[in-house]
C-alpha positions as CSV (number, residue, x, y, z in Angstrom):
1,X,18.2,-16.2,-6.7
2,X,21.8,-16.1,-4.9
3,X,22.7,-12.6,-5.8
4,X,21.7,-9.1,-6.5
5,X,21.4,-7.8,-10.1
6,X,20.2,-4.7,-9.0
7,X,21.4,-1.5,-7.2
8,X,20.6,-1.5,-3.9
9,X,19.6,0.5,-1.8
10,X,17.9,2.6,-4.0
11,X,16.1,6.8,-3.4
12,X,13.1,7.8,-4.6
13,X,9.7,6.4,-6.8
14,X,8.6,3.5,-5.6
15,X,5.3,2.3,-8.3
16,X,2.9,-0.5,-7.7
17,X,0.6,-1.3,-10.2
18,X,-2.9,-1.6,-10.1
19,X,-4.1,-3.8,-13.1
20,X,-4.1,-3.1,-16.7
21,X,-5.7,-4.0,-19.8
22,X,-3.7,-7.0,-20.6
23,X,0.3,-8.1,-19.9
24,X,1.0,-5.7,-22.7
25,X,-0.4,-3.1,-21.7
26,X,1.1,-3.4,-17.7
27,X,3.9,-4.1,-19.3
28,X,3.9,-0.9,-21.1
29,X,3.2,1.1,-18.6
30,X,5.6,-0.2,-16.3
31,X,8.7,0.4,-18.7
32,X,7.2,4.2,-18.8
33,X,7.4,4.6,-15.6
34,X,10.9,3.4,-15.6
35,X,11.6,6.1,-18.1
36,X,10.2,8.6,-16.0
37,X,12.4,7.4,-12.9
38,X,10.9,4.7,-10.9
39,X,13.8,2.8,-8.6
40,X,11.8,0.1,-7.7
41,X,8.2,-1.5,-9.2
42,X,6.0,-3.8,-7.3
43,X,3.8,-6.3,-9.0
44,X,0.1,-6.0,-7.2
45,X,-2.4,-7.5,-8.1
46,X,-5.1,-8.8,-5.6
47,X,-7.4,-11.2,-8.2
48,X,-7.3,-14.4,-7.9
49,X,-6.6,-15.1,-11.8
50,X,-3.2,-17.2,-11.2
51,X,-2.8,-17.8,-15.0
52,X,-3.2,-13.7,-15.3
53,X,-1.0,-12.7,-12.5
54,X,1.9,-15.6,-13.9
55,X,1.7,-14.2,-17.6
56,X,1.9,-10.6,-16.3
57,X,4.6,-10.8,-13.5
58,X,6.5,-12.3,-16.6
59,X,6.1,-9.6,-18.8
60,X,7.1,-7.2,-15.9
61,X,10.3,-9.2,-15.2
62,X,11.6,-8.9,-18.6
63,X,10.9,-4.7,-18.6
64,X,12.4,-4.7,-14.9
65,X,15.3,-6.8,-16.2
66,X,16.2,-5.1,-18.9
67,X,16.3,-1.7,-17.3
68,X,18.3,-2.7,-14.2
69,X,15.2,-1.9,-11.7
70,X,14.2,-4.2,-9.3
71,X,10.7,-5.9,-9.3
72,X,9.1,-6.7,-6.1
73,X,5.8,-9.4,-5.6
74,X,3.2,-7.9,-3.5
75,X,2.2,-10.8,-0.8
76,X,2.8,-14.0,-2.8
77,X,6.6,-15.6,-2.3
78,X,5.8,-18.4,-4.6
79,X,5.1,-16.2,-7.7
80,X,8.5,-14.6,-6.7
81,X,9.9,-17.5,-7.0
82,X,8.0,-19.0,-9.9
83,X,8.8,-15.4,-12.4
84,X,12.3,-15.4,-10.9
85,X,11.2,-11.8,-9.2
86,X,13.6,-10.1,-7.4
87,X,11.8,-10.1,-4.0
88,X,8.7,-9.8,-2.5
89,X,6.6,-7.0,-0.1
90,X,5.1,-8.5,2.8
91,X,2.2,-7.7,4.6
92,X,0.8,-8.7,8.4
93,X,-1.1,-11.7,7.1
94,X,1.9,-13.0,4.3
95,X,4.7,-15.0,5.9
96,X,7.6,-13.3,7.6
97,X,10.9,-11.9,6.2
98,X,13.2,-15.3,7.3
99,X,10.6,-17.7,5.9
100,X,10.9,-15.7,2.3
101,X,14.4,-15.6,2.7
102,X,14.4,-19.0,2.3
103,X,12.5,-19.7,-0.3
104,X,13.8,-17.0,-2.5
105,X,17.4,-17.0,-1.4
106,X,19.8,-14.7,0.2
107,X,20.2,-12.2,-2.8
108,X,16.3,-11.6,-2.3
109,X,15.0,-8.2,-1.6
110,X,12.7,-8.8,1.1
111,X,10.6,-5.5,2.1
112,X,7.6,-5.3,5.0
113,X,4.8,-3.2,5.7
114,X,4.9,-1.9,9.6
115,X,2.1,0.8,8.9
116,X,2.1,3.2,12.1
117,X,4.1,0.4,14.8
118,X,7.7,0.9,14.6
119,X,8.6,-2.0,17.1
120,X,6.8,-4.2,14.2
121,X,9.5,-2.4,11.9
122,X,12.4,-3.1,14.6
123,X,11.0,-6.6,14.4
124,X,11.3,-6.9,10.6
125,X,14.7,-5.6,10.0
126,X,16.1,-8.1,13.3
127,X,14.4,-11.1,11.2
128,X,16.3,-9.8,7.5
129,X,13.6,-7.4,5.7
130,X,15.8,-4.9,3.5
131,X,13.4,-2.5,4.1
132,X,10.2,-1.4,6.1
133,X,7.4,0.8,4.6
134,X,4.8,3.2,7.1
135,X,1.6,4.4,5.7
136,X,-0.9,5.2,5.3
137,X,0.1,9.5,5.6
138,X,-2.7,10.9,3.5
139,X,-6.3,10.1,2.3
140,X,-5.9,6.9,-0.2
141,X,-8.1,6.2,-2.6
142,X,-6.8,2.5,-3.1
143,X,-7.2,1.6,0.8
144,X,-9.5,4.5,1.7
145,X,-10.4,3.0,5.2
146,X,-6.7,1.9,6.5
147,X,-5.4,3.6,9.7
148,X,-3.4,6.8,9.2
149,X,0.3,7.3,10.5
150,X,2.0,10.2,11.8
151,X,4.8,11.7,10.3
152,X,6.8,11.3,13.2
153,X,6.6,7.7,12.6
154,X,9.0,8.8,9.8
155,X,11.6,10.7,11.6
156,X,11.6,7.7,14.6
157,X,12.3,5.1,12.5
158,X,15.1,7.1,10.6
159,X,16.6,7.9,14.0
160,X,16.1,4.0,14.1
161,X,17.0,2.1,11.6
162,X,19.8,1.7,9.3
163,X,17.8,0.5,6.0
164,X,15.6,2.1,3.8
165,X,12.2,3.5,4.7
166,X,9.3,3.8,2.1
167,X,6.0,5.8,2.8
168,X,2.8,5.2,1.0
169,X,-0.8,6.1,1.2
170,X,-2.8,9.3,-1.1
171,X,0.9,10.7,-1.7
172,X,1.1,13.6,-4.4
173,X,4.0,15.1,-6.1
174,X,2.7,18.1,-3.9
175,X,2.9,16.1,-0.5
176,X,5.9,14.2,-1.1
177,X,8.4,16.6,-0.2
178,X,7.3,16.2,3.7
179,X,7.7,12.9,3.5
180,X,10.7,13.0,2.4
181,X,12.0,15.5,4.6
182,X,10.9,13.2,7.4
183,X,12.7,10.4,6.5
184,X,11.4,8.6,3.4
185,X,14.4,7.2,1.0
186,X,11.3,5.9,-1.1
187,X,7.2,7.1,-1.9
188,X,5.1,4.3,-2.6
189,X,2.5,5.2,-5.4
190,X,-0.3,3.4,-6.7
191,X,-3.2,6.4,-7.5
192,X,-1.2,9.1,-8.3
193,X,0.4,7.4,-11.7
194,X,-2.9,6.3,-12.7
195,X,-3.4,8.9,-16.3
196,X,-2.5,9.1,-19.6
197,X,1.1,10.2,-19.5
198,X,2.5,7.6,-17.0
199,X,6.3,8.9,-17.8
200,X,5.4,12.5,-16.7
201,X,3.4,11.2,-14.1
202,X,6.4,9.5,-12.4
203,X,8.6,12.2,-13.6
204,X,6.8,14.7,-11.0
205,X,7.7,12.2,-8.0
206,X,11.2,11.7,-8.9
207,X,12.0,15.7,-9.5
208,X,11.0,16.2,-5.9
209,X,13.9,13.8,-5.1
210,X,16.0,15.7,-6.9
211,X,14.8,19.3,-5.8
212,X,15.3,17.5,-1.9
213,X,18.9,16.4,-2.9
214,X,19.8,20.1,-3.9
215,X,18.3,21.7,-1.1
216,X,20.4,19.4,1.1
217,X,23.5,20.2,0.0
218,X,22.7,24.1,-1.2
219,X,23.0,23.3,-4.8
């Protein structure tokens, strides 16, 4: 990877996945959440199934391609590498934003998770990260017992920094609008597009986006 096919940087839904019937059906899934307004998708998937996660980070890069919306590897650099991914998310224990610049090149789109400590943010954009993510901000039914942050972790960091900040953790097309009016460019959402109409589901956390751009300029 040596350059960008992608818009960056990017406002608004932020999905991760959270495992799926079969590469199909992910697949699927994915593309309608694309078509309900996702910017970015993430690829997570914490089995350890290599074959599965290969054949379905696949699938995901051809919807992800095809639509012009960027698809992020939760954790593991080499799968990046191996699906031709267009960056990773990186957590405390995964290897730091320099060391995946190098194996995925400098078109890469290298994101951290700094969770409540804003000098570990400072620390990840200084070493290349394109952007930092805080969370958890609300109860979370996927990591139910990580440590809660403030939204004033929001509004510090966008006093901050100069690149994008995502939020994650129990957010709601009803909660979102805080986050957003704290600082979030992006909401991270794993739960809440869990259902049966995946499009409308990502619909509702891309309208508030929209409703947030209006109220800002008195539209």
């Amino acid at each position: 990877m040596t350059e960008r096919d992608f818009t960056w940087p990017l406002r608004g839904l932020y999905a991760i996945t959270d495992g799926a019937a079969s590469a199909r059906a992910l697949a699927e899934q994915v593309a309608a959440w694309i078509a309900g307004g996702a910017q970015v998708v993430q690829y997570r998937d914490k089995t350890s199934d290599a074959a599965r996660r290969l054949t379905e980070a696949r699938a995901l890069r051809t919807v992800c391609r095809e639509a012009g919306v960027p698809l992020l590897i939760n954790d593991d650099v080499a799968l990046a590498a191996a699906v031709g991914a267009d960056g990773v998310h990186l957590g405390r224990a995964d290897a730091g934003p320099a060391q995946a610049r190098a194996q995925l090149g400098a078109g890469a789109l290298i994101g951290v998770s700094s969770y409540a400590d804003l000098g570990r943010a400072r620390a990840a954009v200084a070493q290349g990260a394109d952007y930092v993510a805080f969370g958890r901000f609300f109860a979370s039914t996927t990591k139910p017992d990580a440590p809660p942050a403030p939204l004033a972790v929001l509004r510090a960091a966008r006093a901050a920094l100069s690149v994008p900040i995502v939020a994650i953790g129990g957010i709601t097309p009803d909660n979102a609008p805080m986050l957003i009016a704290a600082g979030a460019d992006l909401v991270a959402v794993i739960g809440g597009l869990r259902g049966a109409d995946p499009a409308a589901q990502a619909r509702a956390y891309a309208e508030q986006f929209t409703i947030a751009a209006s109220v800002s300029t008195g539209a």
